[in-house]
C-alpha positions as CSV (number, residue, x, y, z in Angstrom):
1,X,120.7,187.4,105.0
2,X,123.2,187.5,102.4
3,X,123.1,186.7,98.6
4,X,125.6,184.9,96.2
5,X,126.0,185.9,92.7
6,X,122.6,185.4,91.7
7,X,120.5,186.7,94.4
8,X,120.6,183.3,96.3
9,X,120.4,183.3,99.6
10,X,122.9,181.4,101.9
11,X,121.3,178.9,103.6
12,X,123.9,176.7,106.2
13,X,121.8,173.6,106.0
14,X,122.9,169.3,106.1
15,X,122.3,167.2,103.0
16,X,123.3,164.4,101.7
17,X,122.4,163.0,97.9
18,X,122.5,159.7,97.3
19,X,122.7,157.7,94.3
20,X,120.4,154.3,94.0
21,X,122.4,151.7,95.0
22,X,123.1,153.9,98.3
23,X,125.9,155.3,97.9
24,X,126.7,158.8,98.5
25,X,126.4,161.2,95.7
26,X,126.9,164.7,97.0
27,X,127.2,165.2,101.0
28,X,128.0,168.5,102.4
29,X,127.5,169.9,105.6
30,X,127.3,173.2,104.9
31,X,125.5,174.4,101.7
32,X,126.6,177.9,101.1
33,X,125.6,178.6,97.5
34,X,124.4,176.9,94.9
35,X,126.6,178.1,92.2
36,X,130.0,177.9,94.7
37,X,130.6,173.8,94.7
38,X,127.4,172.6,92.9
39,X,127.3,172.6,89.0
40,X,124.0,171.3,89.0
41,X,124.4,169.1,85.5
42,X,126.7,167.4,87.0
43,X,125.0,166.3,90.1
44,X,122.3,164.6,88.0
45,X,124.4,162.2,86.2
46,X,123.1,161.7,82.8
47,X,124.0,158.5,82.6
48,X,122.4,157.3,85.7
49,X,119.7,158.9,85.4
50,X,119.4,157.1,81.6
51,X,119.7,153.8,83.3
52,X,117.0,154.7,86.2
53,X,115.0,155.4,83.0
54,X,115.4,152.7,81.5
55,X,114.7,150.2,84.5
56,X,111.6,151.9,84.9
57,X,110.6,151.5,81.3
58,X,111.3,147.9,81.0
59,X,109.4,146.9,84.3
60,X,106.7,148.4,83.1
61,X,106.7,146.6,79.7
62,X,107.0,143.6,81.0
63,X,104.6,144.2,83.8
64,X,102.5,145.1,80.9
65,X,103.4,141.7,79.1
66,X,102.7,139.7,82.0
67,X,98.5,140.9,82.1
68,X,98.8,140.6,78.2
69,X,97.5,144.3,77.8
70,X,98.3,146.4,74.5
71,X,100.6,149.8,75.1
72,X,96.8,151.1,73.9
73,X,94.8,149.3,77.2
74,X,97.3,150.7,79.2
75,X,97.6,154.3,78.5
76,X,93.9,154.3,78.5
77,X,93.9,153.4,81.6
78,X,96.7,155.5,83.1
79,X,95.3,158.3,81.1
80,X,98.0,159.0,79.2
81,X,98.8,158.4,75.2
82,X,100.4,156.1,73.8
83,X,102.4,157.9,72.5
84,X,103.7,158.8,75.7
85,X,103.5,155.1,77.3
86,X,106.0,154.3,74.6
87,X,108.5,156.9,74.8
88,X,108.4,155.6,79.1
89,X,109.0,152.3,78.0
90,X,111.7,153.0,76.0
91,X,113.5,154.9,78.5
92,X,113.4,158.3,76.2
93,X,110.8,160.5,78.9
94,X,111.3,161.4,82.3
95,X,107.8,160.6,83.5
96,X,106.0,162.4,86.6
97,X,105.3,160.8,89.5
98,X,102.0,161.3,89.0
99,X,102.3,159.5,85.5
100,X,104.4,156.6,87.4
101,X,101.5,156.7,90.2
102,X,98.9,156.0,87.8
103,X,100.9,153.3,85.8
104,X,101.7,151.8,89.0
105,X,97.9,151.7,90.2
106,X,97.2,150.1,86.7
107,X,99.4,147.3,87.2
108,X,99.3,146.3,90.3
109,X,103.0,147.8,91.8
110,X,103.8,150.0,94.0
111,X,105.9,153.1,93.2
112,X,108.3,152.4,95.5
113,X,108.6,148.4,93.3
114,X,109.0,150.5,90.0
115,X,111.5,152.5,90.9
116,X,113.7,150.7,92.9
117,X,117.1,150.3,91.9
């Protein structure tokens, strides 16, 4: 197997990377190395990804709003802080899926509800 510039391997492979609203991001159909075509910064689209993290934070907010729990009830129960509840909510943290999972359970969504586009 050969290597690019950084010891990757080249792997022929299909993908296609799409954005939210279903559009196609990134499609290649050969995937030589990822450092020939791919800068990697821009694939991920800052500005989207701002906006995904925003959705996300609002819906849970007003999820939250709707039961009439505290950002304090709710991390408690997502074991989390609130600290960290806040900055999702705000849109300022890229939370895990396992953090989205548990905020999720709390509230009565399902992940694929919070994060749809």
């Amino acid at each position: 197997m050969e290597t690019g510039p950084f010891q990757i391997p080249y792997i022929p492979c299909f993908f296609q990377l799409n954005q939210l609203d279903g559009t196609s991001l990134v499609n290649y159909s050969e995937w030589t190395a990822i450092s020939r075509t791919c800068n990697l910064d821009a694939m991920h689209r800052p500005a989207t990804l701002a906006a995904l993290k925003k959705r996300v934070g609002s819906r849970i907010r007003r999820r939250r709003d709707e039961f009439g729990m505290s950002q304090e009830a709710l991390a408690f129960e997502a074991k989390m802080t609130t600290s960290y509840l806040s900055q999702i909510e705000g849109g300022k943290r890229n939370p895990s899926l396992n953090a989205l999972h548990r905020l999720s359970c709390v509230l009565g969504l399902d992940l694929e509800e919070l994060l749809k586009a």
